[in-house]
C-alpha positions in Angstrom: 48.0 45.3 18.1 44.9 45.4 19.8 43.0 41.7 20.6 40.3 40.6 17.9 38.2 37.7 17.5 39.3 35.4 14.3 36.6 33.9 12.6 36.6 31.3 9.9 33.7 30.9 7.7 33.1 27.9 5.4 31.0 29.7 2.6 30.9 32.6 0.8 27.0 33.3 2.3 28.0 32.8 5.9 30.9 34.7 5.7 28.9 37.7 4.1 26.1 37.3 7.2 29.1 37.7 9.2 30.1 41.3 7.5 26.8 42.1 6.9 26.3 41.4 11.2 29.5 43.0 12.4 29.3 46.5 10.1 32.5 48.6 10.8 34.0 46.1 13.5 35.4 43.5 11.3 38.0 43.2 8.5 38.3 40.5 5.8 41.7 38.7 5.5 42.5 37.0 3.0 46.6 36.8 2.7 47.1 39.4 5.1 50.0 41.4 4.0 48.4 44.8 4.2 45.5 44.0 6.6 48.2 43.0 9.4 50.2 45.9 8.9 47.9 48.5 8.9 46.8 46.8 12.4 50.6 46.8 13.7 50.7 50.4 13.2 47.5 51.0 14.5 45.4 52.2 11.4 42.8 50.0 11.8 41.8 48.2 15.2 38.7 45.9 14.4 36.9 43.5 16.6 36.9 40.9 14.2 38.9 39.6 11.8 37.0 37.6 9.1 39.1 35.0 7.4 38.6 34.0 3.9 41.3 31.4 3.6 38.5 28.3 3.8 37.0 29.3 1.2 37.4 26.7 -1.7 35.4 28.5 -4.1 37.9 31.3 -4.0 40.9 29.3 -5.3 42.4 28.1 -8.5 42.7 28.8 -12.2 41.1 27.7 -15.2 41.1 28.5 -19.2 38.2 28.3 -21.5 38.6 29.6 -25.1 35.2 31.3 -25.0 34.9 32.2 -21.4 38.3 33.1 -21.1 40.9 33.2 -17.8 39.0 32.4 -14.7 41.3 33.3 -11.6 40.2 32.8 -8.1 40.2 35.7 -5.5 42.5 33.9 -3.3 44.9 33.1 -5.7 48.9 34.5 -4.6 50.7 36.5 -6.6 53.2 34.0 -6.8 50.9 31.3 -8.3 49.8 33.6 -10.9 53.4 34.3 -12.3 54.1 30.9 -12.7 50.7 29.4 -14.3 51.5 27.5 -17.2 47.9 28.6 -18.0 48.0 32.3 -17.1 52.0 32.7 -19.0 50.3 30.7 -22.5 46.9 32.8 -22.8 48.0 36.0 -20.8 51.7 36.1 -20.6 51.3 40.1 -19.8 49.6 39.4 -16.5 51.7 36.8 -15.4 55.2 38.9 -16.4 52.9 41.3 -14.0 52.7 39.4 -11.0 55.9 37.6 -10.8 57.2 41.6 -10.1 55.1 42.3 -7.3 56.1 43.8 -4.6 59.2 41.1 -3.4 58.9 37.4 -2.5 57.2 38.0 0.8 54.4 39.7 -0.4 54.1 37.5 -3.5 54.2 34.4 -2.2 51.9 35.4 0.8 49.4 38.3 -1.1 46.5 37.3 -3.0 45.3 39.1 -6.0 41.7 39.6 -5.1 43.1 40.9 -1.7 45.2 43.3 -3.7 42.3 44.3 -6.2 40.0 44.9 -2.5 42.7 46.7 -0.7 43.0 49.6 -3.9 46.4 50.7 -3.1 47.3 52.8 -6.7 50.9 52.3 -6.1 50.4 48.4 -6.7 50.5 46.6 -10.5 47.6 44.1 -10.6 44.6 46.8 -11.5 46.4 48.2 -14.1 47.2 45.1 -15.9 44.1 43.5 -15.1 41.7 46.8 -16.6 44.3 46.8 -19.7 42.8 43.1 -20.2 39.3 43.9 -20.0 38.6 42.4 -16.6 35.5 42.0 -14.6 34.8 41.2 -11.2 32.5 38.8 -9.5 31.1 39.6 -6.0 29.4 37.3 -3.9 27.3 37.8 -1.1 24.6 36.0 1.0 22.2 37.7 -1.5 23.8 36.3 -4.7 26.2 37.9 -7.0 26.8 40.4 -9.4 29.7 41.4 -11.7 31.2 44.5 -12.2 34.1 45.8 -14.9 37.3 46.7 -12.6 36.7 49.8 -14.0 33.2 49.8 -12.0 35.2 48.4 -9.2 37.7 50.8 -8.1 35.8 53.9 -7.2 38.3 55.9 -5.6 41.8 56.5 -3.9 41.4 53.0 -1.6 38.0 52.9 -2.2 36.3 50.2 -4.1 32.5 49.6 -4.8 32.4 46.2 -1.9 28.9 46.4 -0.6 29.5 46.0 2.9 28.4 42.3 2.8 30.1 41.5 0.1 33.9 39.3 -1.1 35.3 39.3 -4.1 35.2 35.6 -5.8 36.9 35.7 -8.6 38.5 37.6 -11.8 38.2 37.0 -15.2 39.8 38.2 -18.1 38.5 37.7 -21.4 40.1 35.3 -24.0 42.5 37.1 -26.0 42.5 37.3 -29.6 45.2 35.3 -31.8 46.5 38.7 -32.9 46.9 40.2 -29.2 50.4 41.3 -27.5 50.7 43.3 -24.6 53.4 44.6 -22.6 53.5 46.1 -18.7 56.4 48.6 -17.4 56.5 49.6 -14.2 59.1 52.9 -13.1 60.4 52.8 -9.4 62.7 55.7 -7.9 65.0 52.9 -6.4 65.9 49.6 -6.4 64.7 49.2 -2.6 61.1 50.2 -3.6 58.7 47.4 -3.8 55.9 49.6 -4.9 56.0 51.3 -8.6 55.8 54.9 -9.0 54.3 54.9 -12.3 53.4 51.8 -14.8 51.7 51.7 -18.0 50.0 48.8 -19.5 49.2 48.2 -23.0 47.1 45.7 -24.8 47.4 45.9 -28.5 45.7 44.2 -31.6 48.7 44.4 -34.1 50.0 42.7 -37.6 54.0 43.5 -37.3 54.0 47.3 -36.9 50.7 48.3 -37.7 48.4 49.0 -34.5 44.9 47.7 -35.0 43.0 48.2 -31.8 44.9 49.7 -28.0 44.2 49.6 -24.4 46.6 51.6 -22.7 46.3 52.3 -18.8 48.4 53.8 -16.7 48.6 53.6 -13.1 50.4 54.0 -9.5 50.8 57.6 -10.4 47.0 58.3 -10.5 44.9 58.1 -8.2 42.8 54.9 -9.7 44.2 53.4 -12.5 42.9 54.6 -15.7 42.2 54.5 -19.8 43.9 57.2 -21.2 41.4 56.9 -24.8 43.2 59.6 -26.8 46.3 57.7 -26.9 44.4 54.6 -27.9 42.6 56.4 -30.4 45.9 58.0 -31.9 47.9 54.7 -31.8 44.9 52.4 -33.6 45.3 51.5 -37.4 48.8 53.2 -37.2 52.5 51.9 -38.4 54.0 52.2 -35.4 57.5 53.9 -35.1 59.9 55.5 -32.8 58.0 58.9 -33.4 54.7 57.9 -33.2 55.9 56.3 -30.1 56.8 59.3 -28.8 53.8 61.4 -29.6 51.4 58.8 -27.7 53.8 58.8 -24.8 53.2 63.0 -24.7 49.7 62.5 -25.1 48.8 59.8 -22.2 51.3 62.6 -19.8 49.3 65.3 -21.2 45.4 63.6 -20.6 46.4 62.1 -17.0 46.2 63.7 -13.9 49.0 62.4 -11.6 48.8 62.8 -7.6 51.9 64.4 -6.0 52.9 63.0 -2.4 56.1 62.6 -0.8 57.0 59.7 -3.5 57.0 62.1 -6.1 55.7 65.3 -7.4 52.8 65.8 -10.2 55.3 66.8 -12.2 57.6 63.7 -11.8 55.3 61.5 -11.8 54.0 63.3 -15.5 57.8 62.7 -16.9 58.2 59.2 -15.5 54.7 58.6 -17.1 55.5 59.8 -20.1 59.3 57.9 -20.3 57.4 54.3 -19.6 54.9 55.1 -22.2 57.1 55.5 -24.7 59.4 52.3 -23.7 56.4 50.4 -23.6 55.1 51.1 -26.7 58.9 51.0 -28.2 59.1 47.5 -26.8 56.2 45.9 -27.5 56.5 47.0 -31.2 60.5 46.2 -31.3 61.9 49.3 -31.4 65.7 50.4 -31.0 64.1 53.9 -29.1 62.6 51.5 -26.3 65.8 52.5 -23.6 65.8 56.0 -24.5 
């Protein structure tokens, strides 16, 4: 690991002079978990290293019933999966997050470090766009907020200006009728980072759908809507063949990467088995192991 200069701002606008001064030569940290490994292994090598760990504003977690779940950018992983707060209003995300990657990471990672890094094999986006997030970015010109949808532009690309930090995430209140439910497929036990997962927000009364939002993720190259399914599930009694039709649908409308993790192909069927146990479990059905 090549030497770097560690800097500490104290404000969101000084640390975003600081980016907006240093261009390519600096990195933000936040927990570290990815930043510090990509520099052991020599990926990255920057001059400076811009901290965002003083940075009160970024913390903590709140619940409004009109403005919804307010999370802070520096909030862990860990912290999120055991929020009475976040498990009571949004119990999907915070099943989500106690699963990340393995105690290390979650009790170390941050979620808006996750969300900034845009690894697709990771769970928080998916959950996150299933919930109708937006983001907030600050900067020493102000800030702006985008959906995560706006957010996460490409493979590990994401639409940071580059003076700007994420602040916060929030996630709209749900609605009494809401249930949700986020499955994640790995190739082994060992794996820490999911080769498919599927997210899905429903509206429902028993077995009838009312309104979807069903995303799938890690095998894609940016997490993403898949609108057909939605379409085909809403105002629908939901049952172990209807299931299976939106689970062929979402592996017919995606378009999965292939990488030494797993082919196209793979990653189609393993897309297509979690869609239909998700939508089997969430709706209590006897089909969801199958």
């Amino acid at each position: 690991m090549h030497e770097f200069d560690f800097l500490q701002p104290r404000t969101v606008p000084e640390a975003s002079r600081m980016l907006a001064d240093l261009g390519d030569e600096c990195r933000v940290m936040a927990g570290g978990t990815a930043l510090l490994l990509a520099m052991r292994q020599r990926m990255v090598a920057p001059s400076h290293v811009v901290s965002a760990m003083q940075l009160e504003g970024l913390r903590g977690i709140s619940f409004d019933p009109r403005q919804g779940l307010r999370i802070g950018a520096l909030v862990k992983h860990a912290e999120l999966a055991r929020s009475e707060v976040v498990r009571r209003y949004c119990p999907m995300l915070a099943a989500m997050a106690a699963q990340v990657a393995n105690p290390q990471v979650r009790n170390q990672g941050t979620l808006g470090g996750n969300l900034c890094y845009a690894d697709p094999a990771t769970d928080p986006p998916g959950c996150l766009m299933a919930h109708g997030a937006q983001l907030v970015l600050g900067s020493a010109r102000g800030e702006r907020v985008l959906s995560i949808e706006e957010f996460l532009v490409d493979y590990y690309v994401t639409a940071l200006e580059p003076d700007e930090l994420l602040v916060e995430i929030r996630v709209p209140a749900p609605p009494s009728d809401a249930d949700g439910r986020y499955t994640r497929f790995m190739r082994t036990a060992a794996e820490h980072r999911p080769l498919a997962s599927v997210s899905l927000m429903t509206r429902r009364d028993g077995a009838l759908c009312r309104e979807a939002r069903l995303v799938v993720g890690a095998s894609v190259a940016i997490p993403g809507r898949v609108t057909r399914a939605e379409e085909f599930l809403r105002g629908r009694t939901v049952t172990e063949m209807v299931a299976a039709e939106a689970a062929d649908i979402v592996s017919a409308d995606i378009e999965p990467i292939s990488d030494t993790r797993g082919t196209a192909e793979f990653r189609r069927d393993m897309v297509r088995v979690a869609c239909r146990r998700t939508i089997a479990g969430l709706f209590g059905l006897t089909g969801e192991e199958t």
